[in-house]
C-alpha positions as protocol buffer text, in pm:
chain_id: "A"
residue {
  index: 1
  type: UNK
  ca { x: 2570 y: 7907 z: 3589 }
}
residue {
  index: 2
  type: UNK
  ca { x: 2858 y: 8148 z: 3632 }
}
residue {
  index: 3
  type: UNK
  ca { x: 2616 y: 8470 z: 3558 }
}
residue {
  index: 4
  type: UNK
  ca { x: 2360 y: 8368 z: 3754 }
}
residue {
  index: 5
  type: UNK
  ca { x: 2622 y: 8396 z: 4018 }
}
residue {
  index: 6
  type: UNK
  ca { x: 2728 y: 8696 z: 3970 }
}
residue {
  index: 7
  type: UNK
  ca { x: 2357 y: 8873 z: 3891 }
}
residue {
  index: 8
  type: UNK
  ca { x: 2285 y: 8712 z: 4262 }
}
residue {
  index: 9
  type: UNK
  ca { x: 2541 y: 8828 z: 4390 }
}
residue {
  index: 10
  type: UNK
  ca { x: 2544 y: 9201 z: 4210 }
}
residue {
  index: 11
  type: UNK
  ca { x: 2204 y: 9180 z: 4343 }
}
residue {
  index: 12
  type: UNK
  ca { x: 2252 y: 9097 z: 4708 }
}
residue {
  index: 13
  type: UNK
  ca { x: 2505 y: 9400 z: 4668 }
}
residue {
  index: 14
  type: UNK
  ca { x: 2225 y: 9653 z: 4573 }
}
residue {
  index: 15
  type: UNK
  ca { x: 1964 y: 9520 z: 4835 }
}
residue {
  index: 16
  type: UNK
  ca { x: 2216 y: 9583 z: 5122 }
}
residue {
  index: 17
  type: UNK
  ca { x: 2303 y: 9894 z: 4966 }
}
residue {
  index: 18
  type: UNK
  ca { x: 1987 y: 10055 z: 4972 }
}
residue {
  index: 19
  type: UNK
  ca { x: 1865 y: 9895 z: 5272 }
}
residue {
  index: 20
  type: UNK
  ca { x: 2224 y: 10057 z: 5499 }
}
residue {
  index: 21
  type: UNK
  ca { x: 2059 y: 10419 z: 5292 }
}
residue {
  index: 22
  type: UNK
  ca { x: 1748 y: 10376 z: 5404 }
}
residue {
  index: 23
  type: UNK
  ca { x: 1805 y: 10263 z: 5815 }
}
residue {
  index: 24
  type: UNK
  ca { x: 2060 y: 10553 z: 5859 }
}
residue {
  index: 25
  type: UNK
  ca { x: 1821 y: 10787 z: 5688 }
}
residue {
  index: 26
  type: UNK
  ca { x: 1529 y: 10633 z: 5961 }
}
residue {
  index: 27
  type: UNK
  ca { x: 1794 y: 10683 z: 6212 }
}
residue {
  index: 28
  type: UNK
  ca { x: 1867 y: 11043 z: 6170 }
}
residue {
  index: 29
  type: UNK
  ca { x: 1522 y: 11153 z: 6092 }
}
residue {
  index: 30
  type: UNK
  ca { x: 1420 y: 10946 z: 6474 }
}
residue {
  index: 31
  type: UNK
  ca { x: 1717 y: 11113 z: 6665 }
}
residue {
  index: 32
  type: UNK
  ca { x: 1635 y: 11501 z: 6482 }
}
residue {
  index: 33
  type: UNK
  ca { x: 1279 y: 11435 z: 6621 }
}
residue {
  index: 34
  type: UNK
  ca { x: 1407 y: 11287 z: 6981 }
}
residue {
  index: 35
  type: UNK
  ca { x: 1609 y: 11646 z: 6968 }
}
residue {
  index: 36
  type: UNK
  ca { x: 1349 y: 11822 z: 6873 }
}
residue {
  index: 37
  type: UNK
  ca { x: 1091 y: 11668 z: 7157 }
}
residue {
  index: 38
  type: UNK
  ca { x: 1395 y: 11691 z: 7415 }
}
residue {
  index: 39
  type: UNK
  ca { x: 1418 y: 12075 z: 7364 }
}
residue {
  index: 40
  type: UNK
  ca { x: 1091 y: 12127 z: 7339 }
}
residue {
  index: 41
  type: UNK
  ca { x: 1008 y: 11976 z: 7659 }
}
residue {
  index: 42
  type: UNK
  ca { x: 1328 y: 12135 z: 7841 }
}
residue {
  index: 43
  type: UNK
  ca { x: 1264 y: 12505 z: 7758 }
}
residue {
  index: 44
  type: UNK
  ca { x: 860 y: 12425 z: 7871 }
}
residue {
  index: 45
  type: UNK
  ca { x: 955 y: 12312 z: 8173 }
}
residue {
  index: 46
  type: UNK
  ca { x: 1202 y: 12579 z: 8259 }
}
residue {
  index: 47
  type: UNK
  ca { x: 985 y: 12866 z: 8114 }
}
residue {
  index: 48
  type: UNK
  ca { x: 716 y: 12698 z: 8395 }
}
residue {
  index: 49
  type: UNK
  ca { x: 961 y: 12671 z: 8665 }
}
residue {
  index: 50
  type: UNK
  ca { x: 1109 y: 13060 z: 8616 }
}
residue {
  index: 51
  type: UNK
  ca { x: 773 y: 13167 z: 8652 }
}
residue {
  index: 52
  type: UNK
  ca { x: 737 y: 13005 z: 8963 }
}
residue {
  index: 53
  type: UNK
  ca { x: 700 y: 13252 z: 9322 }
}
residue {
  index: 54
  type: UNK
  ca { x: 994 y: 13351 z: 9447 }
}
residue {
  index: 55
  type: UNK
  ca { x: 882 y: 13180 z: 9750 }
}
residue {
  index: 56
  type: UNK
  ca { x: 867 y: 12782 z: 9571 }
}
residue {
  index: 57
  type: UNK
  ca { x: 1185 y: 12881 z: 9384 }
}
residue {
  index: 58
  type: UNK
  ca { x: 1365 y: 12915 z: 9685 }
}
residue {
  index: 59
  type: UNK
  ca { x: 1309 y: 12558 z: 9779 }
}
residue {
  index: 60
  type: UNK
  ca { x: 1474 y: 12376 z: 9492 }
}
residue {
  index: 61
  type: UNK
  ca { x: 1794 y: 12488 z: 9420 }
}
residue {
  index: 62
  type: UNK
  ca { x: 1864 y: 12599 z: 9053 }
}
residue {
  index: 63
  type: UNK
  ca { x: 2146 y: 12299 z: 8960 }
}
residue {
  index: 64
  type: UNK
  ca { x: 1887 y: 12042 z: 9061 }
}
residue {
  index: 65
  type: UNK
  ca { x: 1588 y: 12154 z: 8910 }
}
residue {
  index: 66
  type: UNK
  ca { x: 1846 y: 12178 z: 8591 }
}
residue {
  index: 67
  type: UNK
  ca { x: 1981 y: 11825 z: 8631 }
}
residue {
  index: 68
  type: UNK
  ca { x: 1643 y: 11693 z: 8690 }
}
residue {
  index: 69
  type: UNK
  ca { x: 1463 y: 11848 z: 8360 }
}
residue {
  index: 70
  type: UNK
  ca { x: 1798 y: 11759 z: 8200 }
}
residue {
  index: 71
  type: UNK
  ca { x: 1757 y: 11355 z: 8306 }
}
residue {
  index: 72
  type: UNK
  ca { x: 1382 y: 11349 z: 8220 }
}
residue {
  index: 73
  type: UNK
  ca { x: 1420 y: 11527 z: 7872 }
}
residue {
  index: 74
  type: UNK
  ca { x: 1682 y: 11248 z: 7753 }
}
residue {
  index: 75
  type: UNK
  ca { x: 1428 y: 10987 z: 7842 }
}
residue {
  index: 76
  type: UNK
  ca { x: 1176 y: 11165 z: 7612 }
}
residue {
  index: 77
  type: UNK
  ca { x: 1462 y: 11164 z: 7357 }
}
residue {
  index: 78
  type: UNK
  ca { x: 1590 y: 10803 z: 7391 }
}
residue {
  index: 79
  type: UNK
  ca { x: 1186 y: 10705 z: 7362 }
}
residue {
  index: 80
  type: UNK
  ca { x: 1132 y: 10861 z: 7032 }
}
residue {
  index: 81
  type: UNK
  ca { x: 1400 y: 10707 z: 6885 }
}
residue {
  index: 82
  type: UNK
  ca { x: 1377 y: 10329 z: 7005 }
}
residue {
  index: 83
  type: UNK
  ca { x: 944 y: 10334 z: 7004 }
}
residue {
  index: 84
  type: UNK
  ca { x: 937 y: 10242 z: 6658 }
}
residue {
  index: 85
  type: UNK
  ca { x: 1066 y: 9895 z: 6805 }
}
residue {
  index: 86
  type: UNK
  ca { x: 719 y: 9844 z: 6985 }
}
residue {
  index: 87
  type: UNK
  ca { x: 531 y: 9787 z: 6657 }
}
residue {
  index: 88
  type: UNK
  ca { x: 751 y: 9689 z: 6429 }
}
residue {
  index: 89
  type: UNK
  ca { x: 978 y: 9446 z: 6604 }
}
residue {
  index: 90
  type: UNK
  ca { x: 643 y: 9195 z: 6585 }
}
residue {
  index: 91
  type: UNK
  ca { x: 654 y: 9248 z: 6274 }
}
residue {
  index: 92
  type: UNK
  ca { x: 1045 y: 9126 z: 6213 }
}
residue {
  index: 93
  type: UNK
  ca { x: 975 y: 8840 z: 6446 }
}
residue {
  index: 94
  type: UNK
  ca { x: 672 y: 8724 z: 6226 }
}
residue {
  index: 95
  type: UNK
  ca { x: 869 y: 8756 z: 5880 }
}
residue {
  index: 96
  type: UNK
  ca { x: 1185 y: 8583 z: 6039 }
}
residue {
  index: 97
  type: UNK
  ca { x: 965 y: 8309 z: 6172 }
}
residue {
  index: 98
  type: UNK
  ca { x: 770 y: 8229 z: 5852 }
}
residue {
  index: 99
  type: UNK
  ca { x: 1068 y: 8238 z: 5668 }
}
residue {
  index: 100
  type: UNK
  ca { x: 1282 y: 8008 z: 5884 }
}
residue {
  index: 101
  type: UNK
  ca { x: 990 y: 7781 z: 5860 }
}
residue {
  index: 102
  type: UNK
  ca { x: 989 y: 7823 z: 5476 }
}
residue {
  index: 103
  type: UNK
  ca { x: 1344 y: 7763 z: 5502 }
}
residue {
  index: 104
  type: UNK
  ca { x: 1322 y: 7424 z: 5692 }
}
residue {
  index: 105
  type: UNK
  ca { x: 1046 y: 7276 z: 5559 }
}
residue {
  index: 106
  type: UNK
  ca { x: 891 y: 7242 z: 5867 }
}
């Protein structure tokens, strides 16, 4: 019937509603912790390297110990936000999968 329609449809409204709320609220909460693990692990490893002997410091110049440090810190960053994928991307492939089948009959 006609309002069966529209509760369905009212419905699948909501659900993607909430669920766009809730992945950009997972999204900012992974980068703020990427951010947070990025700077951490910046100033630690320039705090080590200005305590270094004048006589090791001489042998890196400052701009690449910077760019290096720089590089490695926005790997740390890029894997807090994406690990989540390792566990629960098996877990979307395993829901998609039994539901295709539901889906088909199969």
């Amino acid at each position: 019937t006609t309002e069966l329609g529209v509760m369905l449809a009212v419905a699948l409204f909501v659900v993607a509603l909430v669920q766009t709320l809730a992945l950009n609220q997972f999204i900012i909460g992974s980068f703020r912790s990427g951010v947070l693990v990025r700077d951490t692990a910046t100033a630690l490893t320039l705090d080590t390297a200005a305590r270094l002997p004048a006589l090791h410091a001489q042998s890196w110049p400052p701009g690449k110990v910077a760019s290096l440090v720089s590089t490695d810190a926005q790997k740390l960053l890029d894997f807090v936000v994406f690990a989540h994928n390792l566990w629960a991307g098996p877990f979307m492939l395993t829901g998609v999968t039994y539901l295709l089948h539901q889906q088909l009959g199969l």
